[in-house]
C-alpha positions in Angstrom: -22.0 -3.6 6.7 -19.5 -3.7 3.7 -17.3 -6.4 5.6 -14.9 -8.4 2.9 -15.1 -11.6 4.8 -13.2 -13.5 1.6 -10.3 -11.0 2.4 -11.1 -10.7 6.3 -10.8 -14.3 7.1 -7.0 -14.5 7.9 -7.0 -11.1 9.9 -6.8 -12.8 13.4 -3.9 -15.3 12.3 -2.2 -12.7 10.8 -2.7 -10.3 13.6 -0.2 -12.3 15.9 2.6 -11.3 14.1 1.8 -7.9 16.4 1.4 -9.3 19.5 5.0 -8.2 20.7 3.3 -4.8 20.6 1.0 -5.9 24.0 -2.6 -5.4 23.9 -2.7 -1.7 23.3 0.4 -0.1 24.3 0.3 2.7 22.0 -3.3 3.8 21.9 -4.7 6.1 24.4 -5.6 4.7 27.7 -8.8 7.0 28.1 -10.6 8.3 25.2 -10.7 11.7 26.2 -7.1 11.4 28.0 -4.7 14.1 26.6 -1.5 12.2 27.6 0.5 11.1 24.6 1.6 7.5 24.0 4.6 6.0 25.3 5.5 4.3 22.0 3.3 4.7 18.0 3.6 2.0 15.8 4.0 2.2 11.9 2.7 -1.0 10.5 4.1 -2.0 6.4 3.2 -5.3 4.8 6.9 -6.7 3.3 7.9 -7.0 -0.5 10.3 -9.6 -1.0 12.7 -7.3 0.1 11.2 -6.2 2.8 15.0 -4.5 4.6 14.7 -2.5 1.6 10.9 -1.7 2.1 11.9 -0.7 6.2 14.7 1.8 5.0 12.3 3.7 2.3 10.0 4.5 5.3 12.8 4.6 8.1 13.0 9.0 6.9 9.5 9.0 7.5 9.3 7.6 11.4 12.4 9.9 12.0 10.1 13.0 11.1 7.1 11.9 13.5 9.9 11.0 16.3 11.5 14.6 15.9 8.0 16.0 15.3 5.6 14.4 17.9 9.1 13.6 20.4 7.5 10.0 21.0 9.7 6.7 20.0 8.2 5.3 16.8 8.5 1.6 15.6 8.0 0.0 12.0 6.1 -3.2 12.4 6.6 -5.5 9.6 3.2 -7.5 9.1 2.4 -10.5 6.7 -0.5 -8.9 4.7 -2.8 -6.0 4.1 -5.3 -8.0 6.1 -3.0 -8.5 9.0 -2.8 -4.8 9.4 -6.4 -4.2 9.1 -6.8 -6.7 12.0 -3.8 -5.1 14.2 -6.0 -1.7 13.4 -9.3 -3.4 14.9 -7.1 -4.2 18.2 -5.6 -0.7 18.0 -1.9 -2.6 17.8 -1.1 -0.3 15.4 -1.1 3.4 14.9 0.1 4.4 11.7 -0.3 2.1 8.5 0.3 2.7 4.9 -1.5 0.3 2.6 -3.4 0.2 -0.6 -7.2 2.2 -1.4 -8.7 -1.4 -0.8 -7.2 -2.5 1.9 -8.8 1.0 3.8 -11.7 0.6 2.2 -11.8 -2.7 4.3 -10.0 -1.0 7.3 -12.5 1.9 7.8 -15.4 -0.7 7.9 -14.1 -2.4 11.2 -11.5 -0.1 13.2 -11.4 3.2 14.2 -9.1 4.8 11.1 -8.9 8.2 9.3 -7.1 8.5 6.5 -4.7 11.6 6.1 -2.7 11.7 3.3 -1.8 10.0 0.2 1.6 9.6 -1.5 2.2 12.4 -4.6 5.2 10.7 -6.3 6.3 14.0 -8.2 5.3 17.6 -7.2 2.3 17.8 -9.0 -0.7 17.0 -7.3 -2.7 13.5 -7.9 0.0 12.7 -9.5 0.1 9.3 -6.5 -2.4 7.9 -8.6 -1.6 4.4 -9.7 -3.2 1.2 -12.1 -2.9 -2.2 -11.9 -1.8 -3.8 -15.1 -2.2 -8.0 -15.4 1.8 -9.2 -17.4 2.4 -12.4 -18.8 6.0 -13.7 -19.6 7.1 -12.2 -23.0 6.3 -14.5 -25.7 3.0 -16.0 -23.9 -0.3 -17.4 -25.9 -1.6 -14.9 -23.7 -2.8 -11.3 -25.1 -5.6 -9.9 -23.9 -7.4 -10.3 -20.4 -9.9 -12.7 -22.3 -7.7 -15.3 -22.9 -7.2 -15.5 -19.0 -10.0 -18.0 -18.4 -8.5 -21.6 -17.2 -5.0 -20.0 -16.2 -3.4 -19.6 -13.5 -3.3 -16.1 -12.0 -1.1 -14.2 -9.7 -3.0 -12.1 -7.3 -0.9 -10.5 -4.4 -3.2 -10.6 -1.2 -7.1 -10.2 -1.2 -6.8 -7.3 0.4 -4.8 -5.3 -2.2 -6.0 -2.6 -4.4 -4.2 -3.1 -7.4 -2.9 -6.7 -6.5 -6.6 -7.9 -6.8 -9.5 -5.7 -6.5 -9.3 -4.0 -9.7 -8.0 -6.9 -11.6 -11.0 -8.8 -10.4 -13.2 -6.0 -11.7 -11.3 -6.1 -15.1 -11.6 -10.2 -15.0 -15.7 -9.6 -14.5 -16.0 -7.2 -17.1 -14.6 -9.5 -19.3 -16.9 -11.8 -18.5 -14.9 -14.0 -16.4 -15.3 -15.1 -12.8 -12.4 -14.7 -10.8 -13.9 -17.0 -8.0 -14.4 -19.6 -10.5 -13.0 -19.5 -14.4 -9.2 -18.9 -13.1 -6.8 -20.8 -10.4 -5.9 -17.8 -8.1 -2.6 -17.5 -6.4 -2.2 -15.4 -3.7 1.7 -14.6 -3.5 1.7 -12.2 -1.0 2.8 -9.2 -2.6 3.7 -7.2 -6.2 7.2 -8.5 -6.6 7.0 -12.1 -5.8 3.8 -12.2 -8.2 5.8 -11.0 -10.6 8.8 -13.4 -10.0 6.5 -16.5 -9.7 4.8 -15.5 -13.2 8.0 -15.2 -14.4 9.1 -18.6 -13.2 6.1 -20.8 -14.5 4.4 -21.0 -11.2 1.3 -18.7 -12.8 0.6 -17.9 -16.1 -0.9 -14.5 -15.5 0.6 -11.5 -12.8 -1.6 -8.7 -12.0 0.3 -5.5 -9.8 0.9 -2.3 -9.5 1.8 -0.5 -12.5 4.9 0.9 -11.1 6.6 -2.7 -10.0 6.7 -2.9 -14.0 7.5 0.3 -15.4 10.3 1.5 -12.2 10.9 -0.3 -8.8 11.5 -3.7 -10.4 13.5 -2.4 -13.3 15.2 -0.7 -10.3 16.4 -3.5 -8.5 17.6 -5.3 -11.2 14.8 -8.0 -10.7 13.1 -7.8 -14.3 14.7 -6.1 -17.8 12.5 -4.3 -20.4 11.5 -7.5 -22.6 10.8 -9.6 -20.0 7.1 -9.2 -19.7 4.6 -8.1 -21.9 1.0 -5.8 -20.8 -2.1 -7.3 -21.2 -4.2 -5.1 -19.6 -4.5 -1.5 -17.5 -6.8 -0.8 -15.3 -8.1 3.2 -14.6 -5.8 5.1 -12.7 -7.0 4.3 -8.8 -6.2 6.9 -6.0 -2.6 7.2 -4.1 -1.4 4.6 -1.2 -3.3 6.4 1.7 -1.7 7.2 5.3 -4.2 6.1 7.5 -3.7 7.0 11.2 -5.3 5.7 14.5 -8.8 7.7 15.9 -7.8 6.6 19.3 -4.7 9.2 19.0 -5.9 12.6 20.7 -6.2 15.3 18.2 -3.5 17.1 18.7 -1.2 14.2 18.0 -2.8 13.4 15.0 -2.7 16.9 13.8 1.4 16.9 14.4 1.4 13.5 12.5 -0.8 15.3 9.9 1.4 18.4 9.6 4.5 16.5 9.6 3.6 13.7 6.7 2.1 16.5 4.6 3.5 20.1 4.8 6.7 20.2 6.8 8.6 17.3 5.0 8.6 16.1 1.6 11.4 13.5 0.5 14.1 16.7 -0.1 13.2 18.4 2.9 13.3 15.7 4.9 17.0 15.1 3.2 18.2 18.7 4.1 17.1 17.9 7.5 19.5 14.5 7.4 16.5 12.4 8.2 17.9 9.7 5.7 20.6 8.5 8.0 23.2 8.8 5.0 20.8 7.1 2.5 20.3 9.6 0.2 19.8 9.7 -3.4 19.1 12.0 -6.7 16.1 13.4 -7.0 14.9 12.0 -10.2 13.9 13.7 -13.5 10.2 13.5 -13.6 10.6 16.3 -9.7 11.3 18.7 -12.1 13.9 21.3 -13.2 13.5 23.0 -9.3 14.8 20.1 -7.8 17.3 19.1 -10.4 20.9 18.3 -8.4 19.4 17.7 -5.2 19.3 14.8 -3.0 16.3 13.3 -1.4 15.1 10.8 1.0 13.3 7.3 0.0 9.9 8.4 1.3 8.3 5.4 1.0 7.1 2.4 -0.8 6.8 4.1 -3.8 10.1 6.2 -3.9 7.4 9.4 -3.3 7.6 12.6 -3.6 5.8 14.0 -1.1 2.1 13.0 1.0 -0.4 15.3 0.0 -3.5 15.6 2.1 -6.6 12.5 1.8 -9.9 12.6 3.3 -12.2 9.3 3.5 -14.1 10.5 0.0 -10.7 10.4 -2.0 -11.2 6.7 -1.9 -15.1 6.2 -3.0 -13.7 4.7 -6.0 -13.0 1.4 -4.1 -16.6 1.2 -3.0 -18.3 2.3 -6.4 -15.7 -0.8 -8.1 -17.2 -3.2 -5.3 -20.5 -2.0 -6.5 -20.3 -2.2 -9.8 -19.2 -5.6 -10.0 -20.7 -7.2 -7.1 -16.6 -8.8 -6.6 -17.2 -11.5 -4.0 -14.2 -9.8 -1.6 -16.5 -6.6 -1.5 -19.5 -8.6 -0.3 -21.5 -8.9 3.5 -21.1 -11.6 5.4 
């Protein structure tokens, strides 16, 4: 058993943040029952702005609605591992969540992954690293001089918010159990703004919070922090669905996520809700001028199509470095 019980010990706490849901109300009643659900629900973990977060996947639950014809909810939860845990109790249908966090999931609940996110039209091109920033100006400049600080995780159930940092933090000879004060701030952005406020000395996140959505918002300026490390590029944000859905629902959801929308698509279908925007630069010259849907977290392009072995990374990191939050109970 490959259980993470460091990362798995909140997972019933958090899980009653779903417990509006009912017991089960959206899973099938009978395993071999063809009936469809009365209601799916899309479980995201919030970023300190988490309305924002909602509205980038709000295109994306319109396209299963119209698709599948069943009412679908977002479910904001606390953490990666509070999804994980609303998966176990089949609470939630549909999640979107970091490479570790399914690595985790797939150990103790019934989920397939289906897709991943493809942030320009290339293909792979979802692939993301976790980079650890420091204030500019910090005593701080390499990932060696990180022993005795204080570091900003985001939850230990994040691929790039922990896992991969803790396997840069081992190869470099330090123990992230025991050389560093960890901080868990619950997710990319508030690591970020904490490190940036003196509460940690040390922020490790998603590449992407750095380079564009914080940059974006207007919550960080080029200057403000400085690289100190980069992990390898780590495979897309999966879109993991429920087994317990028959497979003729899954196969809509499957269809609909990866082939019959993308973020334009789903635009020319008016799926934004009046919330569109310019398809940026790096789409390409064949979408230059047009508008597009947030698709997600990640301002994606498209999902392309995932299978479980996309994500053996995660479980050849865990053992390679023997992390503590990979271990058996």
């Amino acid at each position: 058993m490959r259980k993470a019980i460091t990362a798995l010990a909140s997972l019933s706490a958090a899980a009653l943040l779903l417990t509006a849901c009912g017991a089960s109300p959206n899973a099938q009643p009978d395993a071999g029952d063809d009936e469809s659900p009365s209601q799916l629900v899309f479980a995201v973990v919030p970023t300190d702005n988490s309305e924002e977060l909602e509205a980038s996947f709000a295109p994306i639950v319109a396209a299963i609605e119209q698709e599948t014809g069943i009412p679908t909810t977002i479910e904001p939860v606390s953490s990666n591992a509070g999804v994980i845990e609303a998966q176990v109790a089949e609470r939630v249908d549909i999640a979107v969540y970091g490479a570790f966090s399914y690595y985790l999931a797939e150990d103790v609940a019934d989920v397939t992954p289906i897709a991943m996110d493809q942030l320009t039209p290339e293909s792979g091109s979802g692939a993301v690293s976790s980079v650890g920033v420091v204030a500019a100006g910090s005593d701080i400049q390499d990932v060696s001089d990180v022993t005795d600080k204080s570091v900003c995780f985001t939850d230990p159930a994040s691929t790039t918010g922990y896992l991969a940092p803790a396997a840069g933090l081992i190869d470099a000879g330090i123990d992230p159990e025991n050389d560093i004060t960890a901080i868990n701030a619950g997710s990319h952005d508030v690591a970020v703004t904490q490190m940036l406020a003196g509460d940690c000395d040390v922020a490790f996140v998603a590449e992407t919070f750095i380079t564009d959505l914080l940059p974006a918002r207007g919550v960080i300026e080029d200057g403000d922090t400085e690289t100190i490390w980069t992990s390898d590029p780590i495979p897309g944000t999966p879109f993991v669905i429920g087994d317990w859905l028959t497979d003729d629902l899954a196969a809509t959801i499957t269809e609909t996520v990866t082939s019959t929308y993308d973020a334009v698509t789903a635009a020319e279908a008016g799926l934004c809700d009046g919330d569109e925007r310019d398809a940026p630069e790096s789409w390409g010259d064949e979408h230059a001028g047009a508008t597009a849907c947030e698709w997600g977290g990640t301002g994606a392009f498209a999902f392309e199509p995932a299978e479980d072995s996309d994500f053996d990374v995660i479980g050849e990191i865990c053992d390679a470095t023997g992390a503590e939050v990979c271990r058996s109970e």
